[in-house]
N, C-alpha and C positions, 0 to 999 in steps of 0.2 A: 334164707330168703324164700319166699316162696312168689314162684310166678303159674298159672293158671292163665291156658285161654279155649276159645270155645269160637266156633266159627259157623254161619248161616246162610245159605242164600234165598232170600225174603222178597216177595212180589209188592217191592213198592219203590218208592224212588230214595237217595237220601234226602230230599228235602220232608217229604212223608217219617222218615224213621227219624231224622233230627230232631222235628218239631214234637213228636211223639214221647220220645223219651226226654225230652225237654219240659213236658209239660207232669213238673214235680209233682201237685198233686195227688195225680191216677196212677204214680209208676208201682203203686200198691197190686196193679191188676197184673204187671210182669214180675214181679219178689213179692216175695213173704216179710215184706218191711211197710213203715208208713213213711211216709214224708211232707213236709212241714217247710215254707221256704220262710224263714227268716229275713233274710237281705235280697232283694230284687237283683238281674245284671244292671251290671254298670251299662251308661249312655253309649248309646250307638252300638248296641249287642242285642244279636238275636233274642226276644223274650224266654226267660230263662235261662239265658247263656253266660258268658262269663263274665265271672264276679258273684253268680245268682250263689246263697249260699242257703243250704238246706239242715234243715233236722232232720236224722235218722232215728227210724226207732224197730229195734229186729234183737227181737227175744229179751222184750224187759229192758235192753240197753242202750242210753239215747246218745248220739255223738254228730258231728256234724261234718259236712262232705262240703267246699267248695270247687265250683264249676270252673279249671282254668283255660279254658278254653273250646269253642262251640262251632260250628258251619256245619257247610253239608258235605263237607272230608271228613268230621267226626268231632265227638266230644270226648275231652280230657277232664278227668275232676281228680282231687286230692280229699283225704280227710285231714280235717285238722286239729291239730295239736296231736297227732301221732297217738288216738283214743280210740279204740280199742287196742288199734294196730298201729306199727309205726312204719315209716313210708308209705304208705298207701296209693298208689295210682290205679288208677280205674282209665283205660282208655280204650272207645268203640269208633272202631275205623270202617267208612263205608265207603264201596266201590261200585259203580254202576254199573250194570254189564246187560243191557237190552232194558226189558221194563222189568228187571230184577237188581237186586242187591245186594254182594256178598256184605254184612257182617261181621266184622271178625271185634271181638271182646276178649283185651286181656287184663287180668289185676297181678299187680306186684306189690308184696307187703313184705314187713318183717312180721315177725310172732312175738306176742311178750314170752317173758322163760316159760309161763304156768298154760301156752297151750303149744301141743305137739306140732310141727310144721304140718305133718303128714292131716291130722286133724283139720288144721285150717284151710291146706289146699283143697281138700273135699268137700267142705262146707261151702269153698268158693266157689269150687268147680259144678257143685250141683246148681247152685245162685247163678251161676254167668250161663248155667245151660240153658235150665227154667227161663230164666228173664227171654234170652233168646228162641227159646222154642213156643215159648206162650206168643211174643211178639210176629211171630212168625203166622202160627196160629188166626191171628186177628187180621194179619192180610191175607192170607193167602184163601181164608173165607168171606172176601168179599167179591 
């Protein structure tokens, strides 16, 4: 199993960092991935939120991640059908603390046999850092 997490604290609110990383399109400018929403959220959920189900595409390889759950406590998403990786959880927890907000990003997967644990936690842990330190970035410059 491999778990990976990565922690921030970001000059914005979570209703600013929810809607942000919510907004599937652009989260190209936080990873080195594209994304493509497929299936909108389900009724009465934050735009983009849960049930919103995305195409991923990062390094030639396209798999899809849905949204299970969204507010301004945090978002939880899964991949599915266990493609790349199997169990997949991606969960970013925000916590107010003045007009700041710690961040904390962690993913838990399994590996297929054909990649090393130690390989994929690296690859994750540079992605969960990037994504958070670019995000950071963009507030903390304004």
């Amino acid at each position: 199993m491999v778990n990976v997490f990565y922690q921030k604290n970001i000059a914005a609110t979570p209703q600013e960092l929810c809607a942000t990383l919510l907004d599937h399109p652009n989260l190209s400018d936080f990873f080195n991935a594209s994304f493509k929403v497929l299936k909108a959220e389900n009724d009465n959920e934050v735009s983009g939120g849960k049930g919103c189900v995305r195409e991923v595409t990062i390094l030639g390889v396209r798999f899809k991640e849905e949204i299970v759950h969204a507010d301004t406590n945090g978002i939880e998403y899964r991949v599915v059908d266990d493609f790349p990786v199997k169990a997949h959880r991606g969960v970013i927890a925000f916590k107010a603390q003045g007009s700041r907000t710690t961040v904390s990003y962690r993913i838990t997967c399994r590996t297929p046999w054909y990649i090393p644990n130690w390989l994929l936690a690296r690859l994750l842990q540079n992605d969960v850092a990037q994504c958070l330190n670019k995000l950071g970035a963009r507030f903390d410059s304004r």
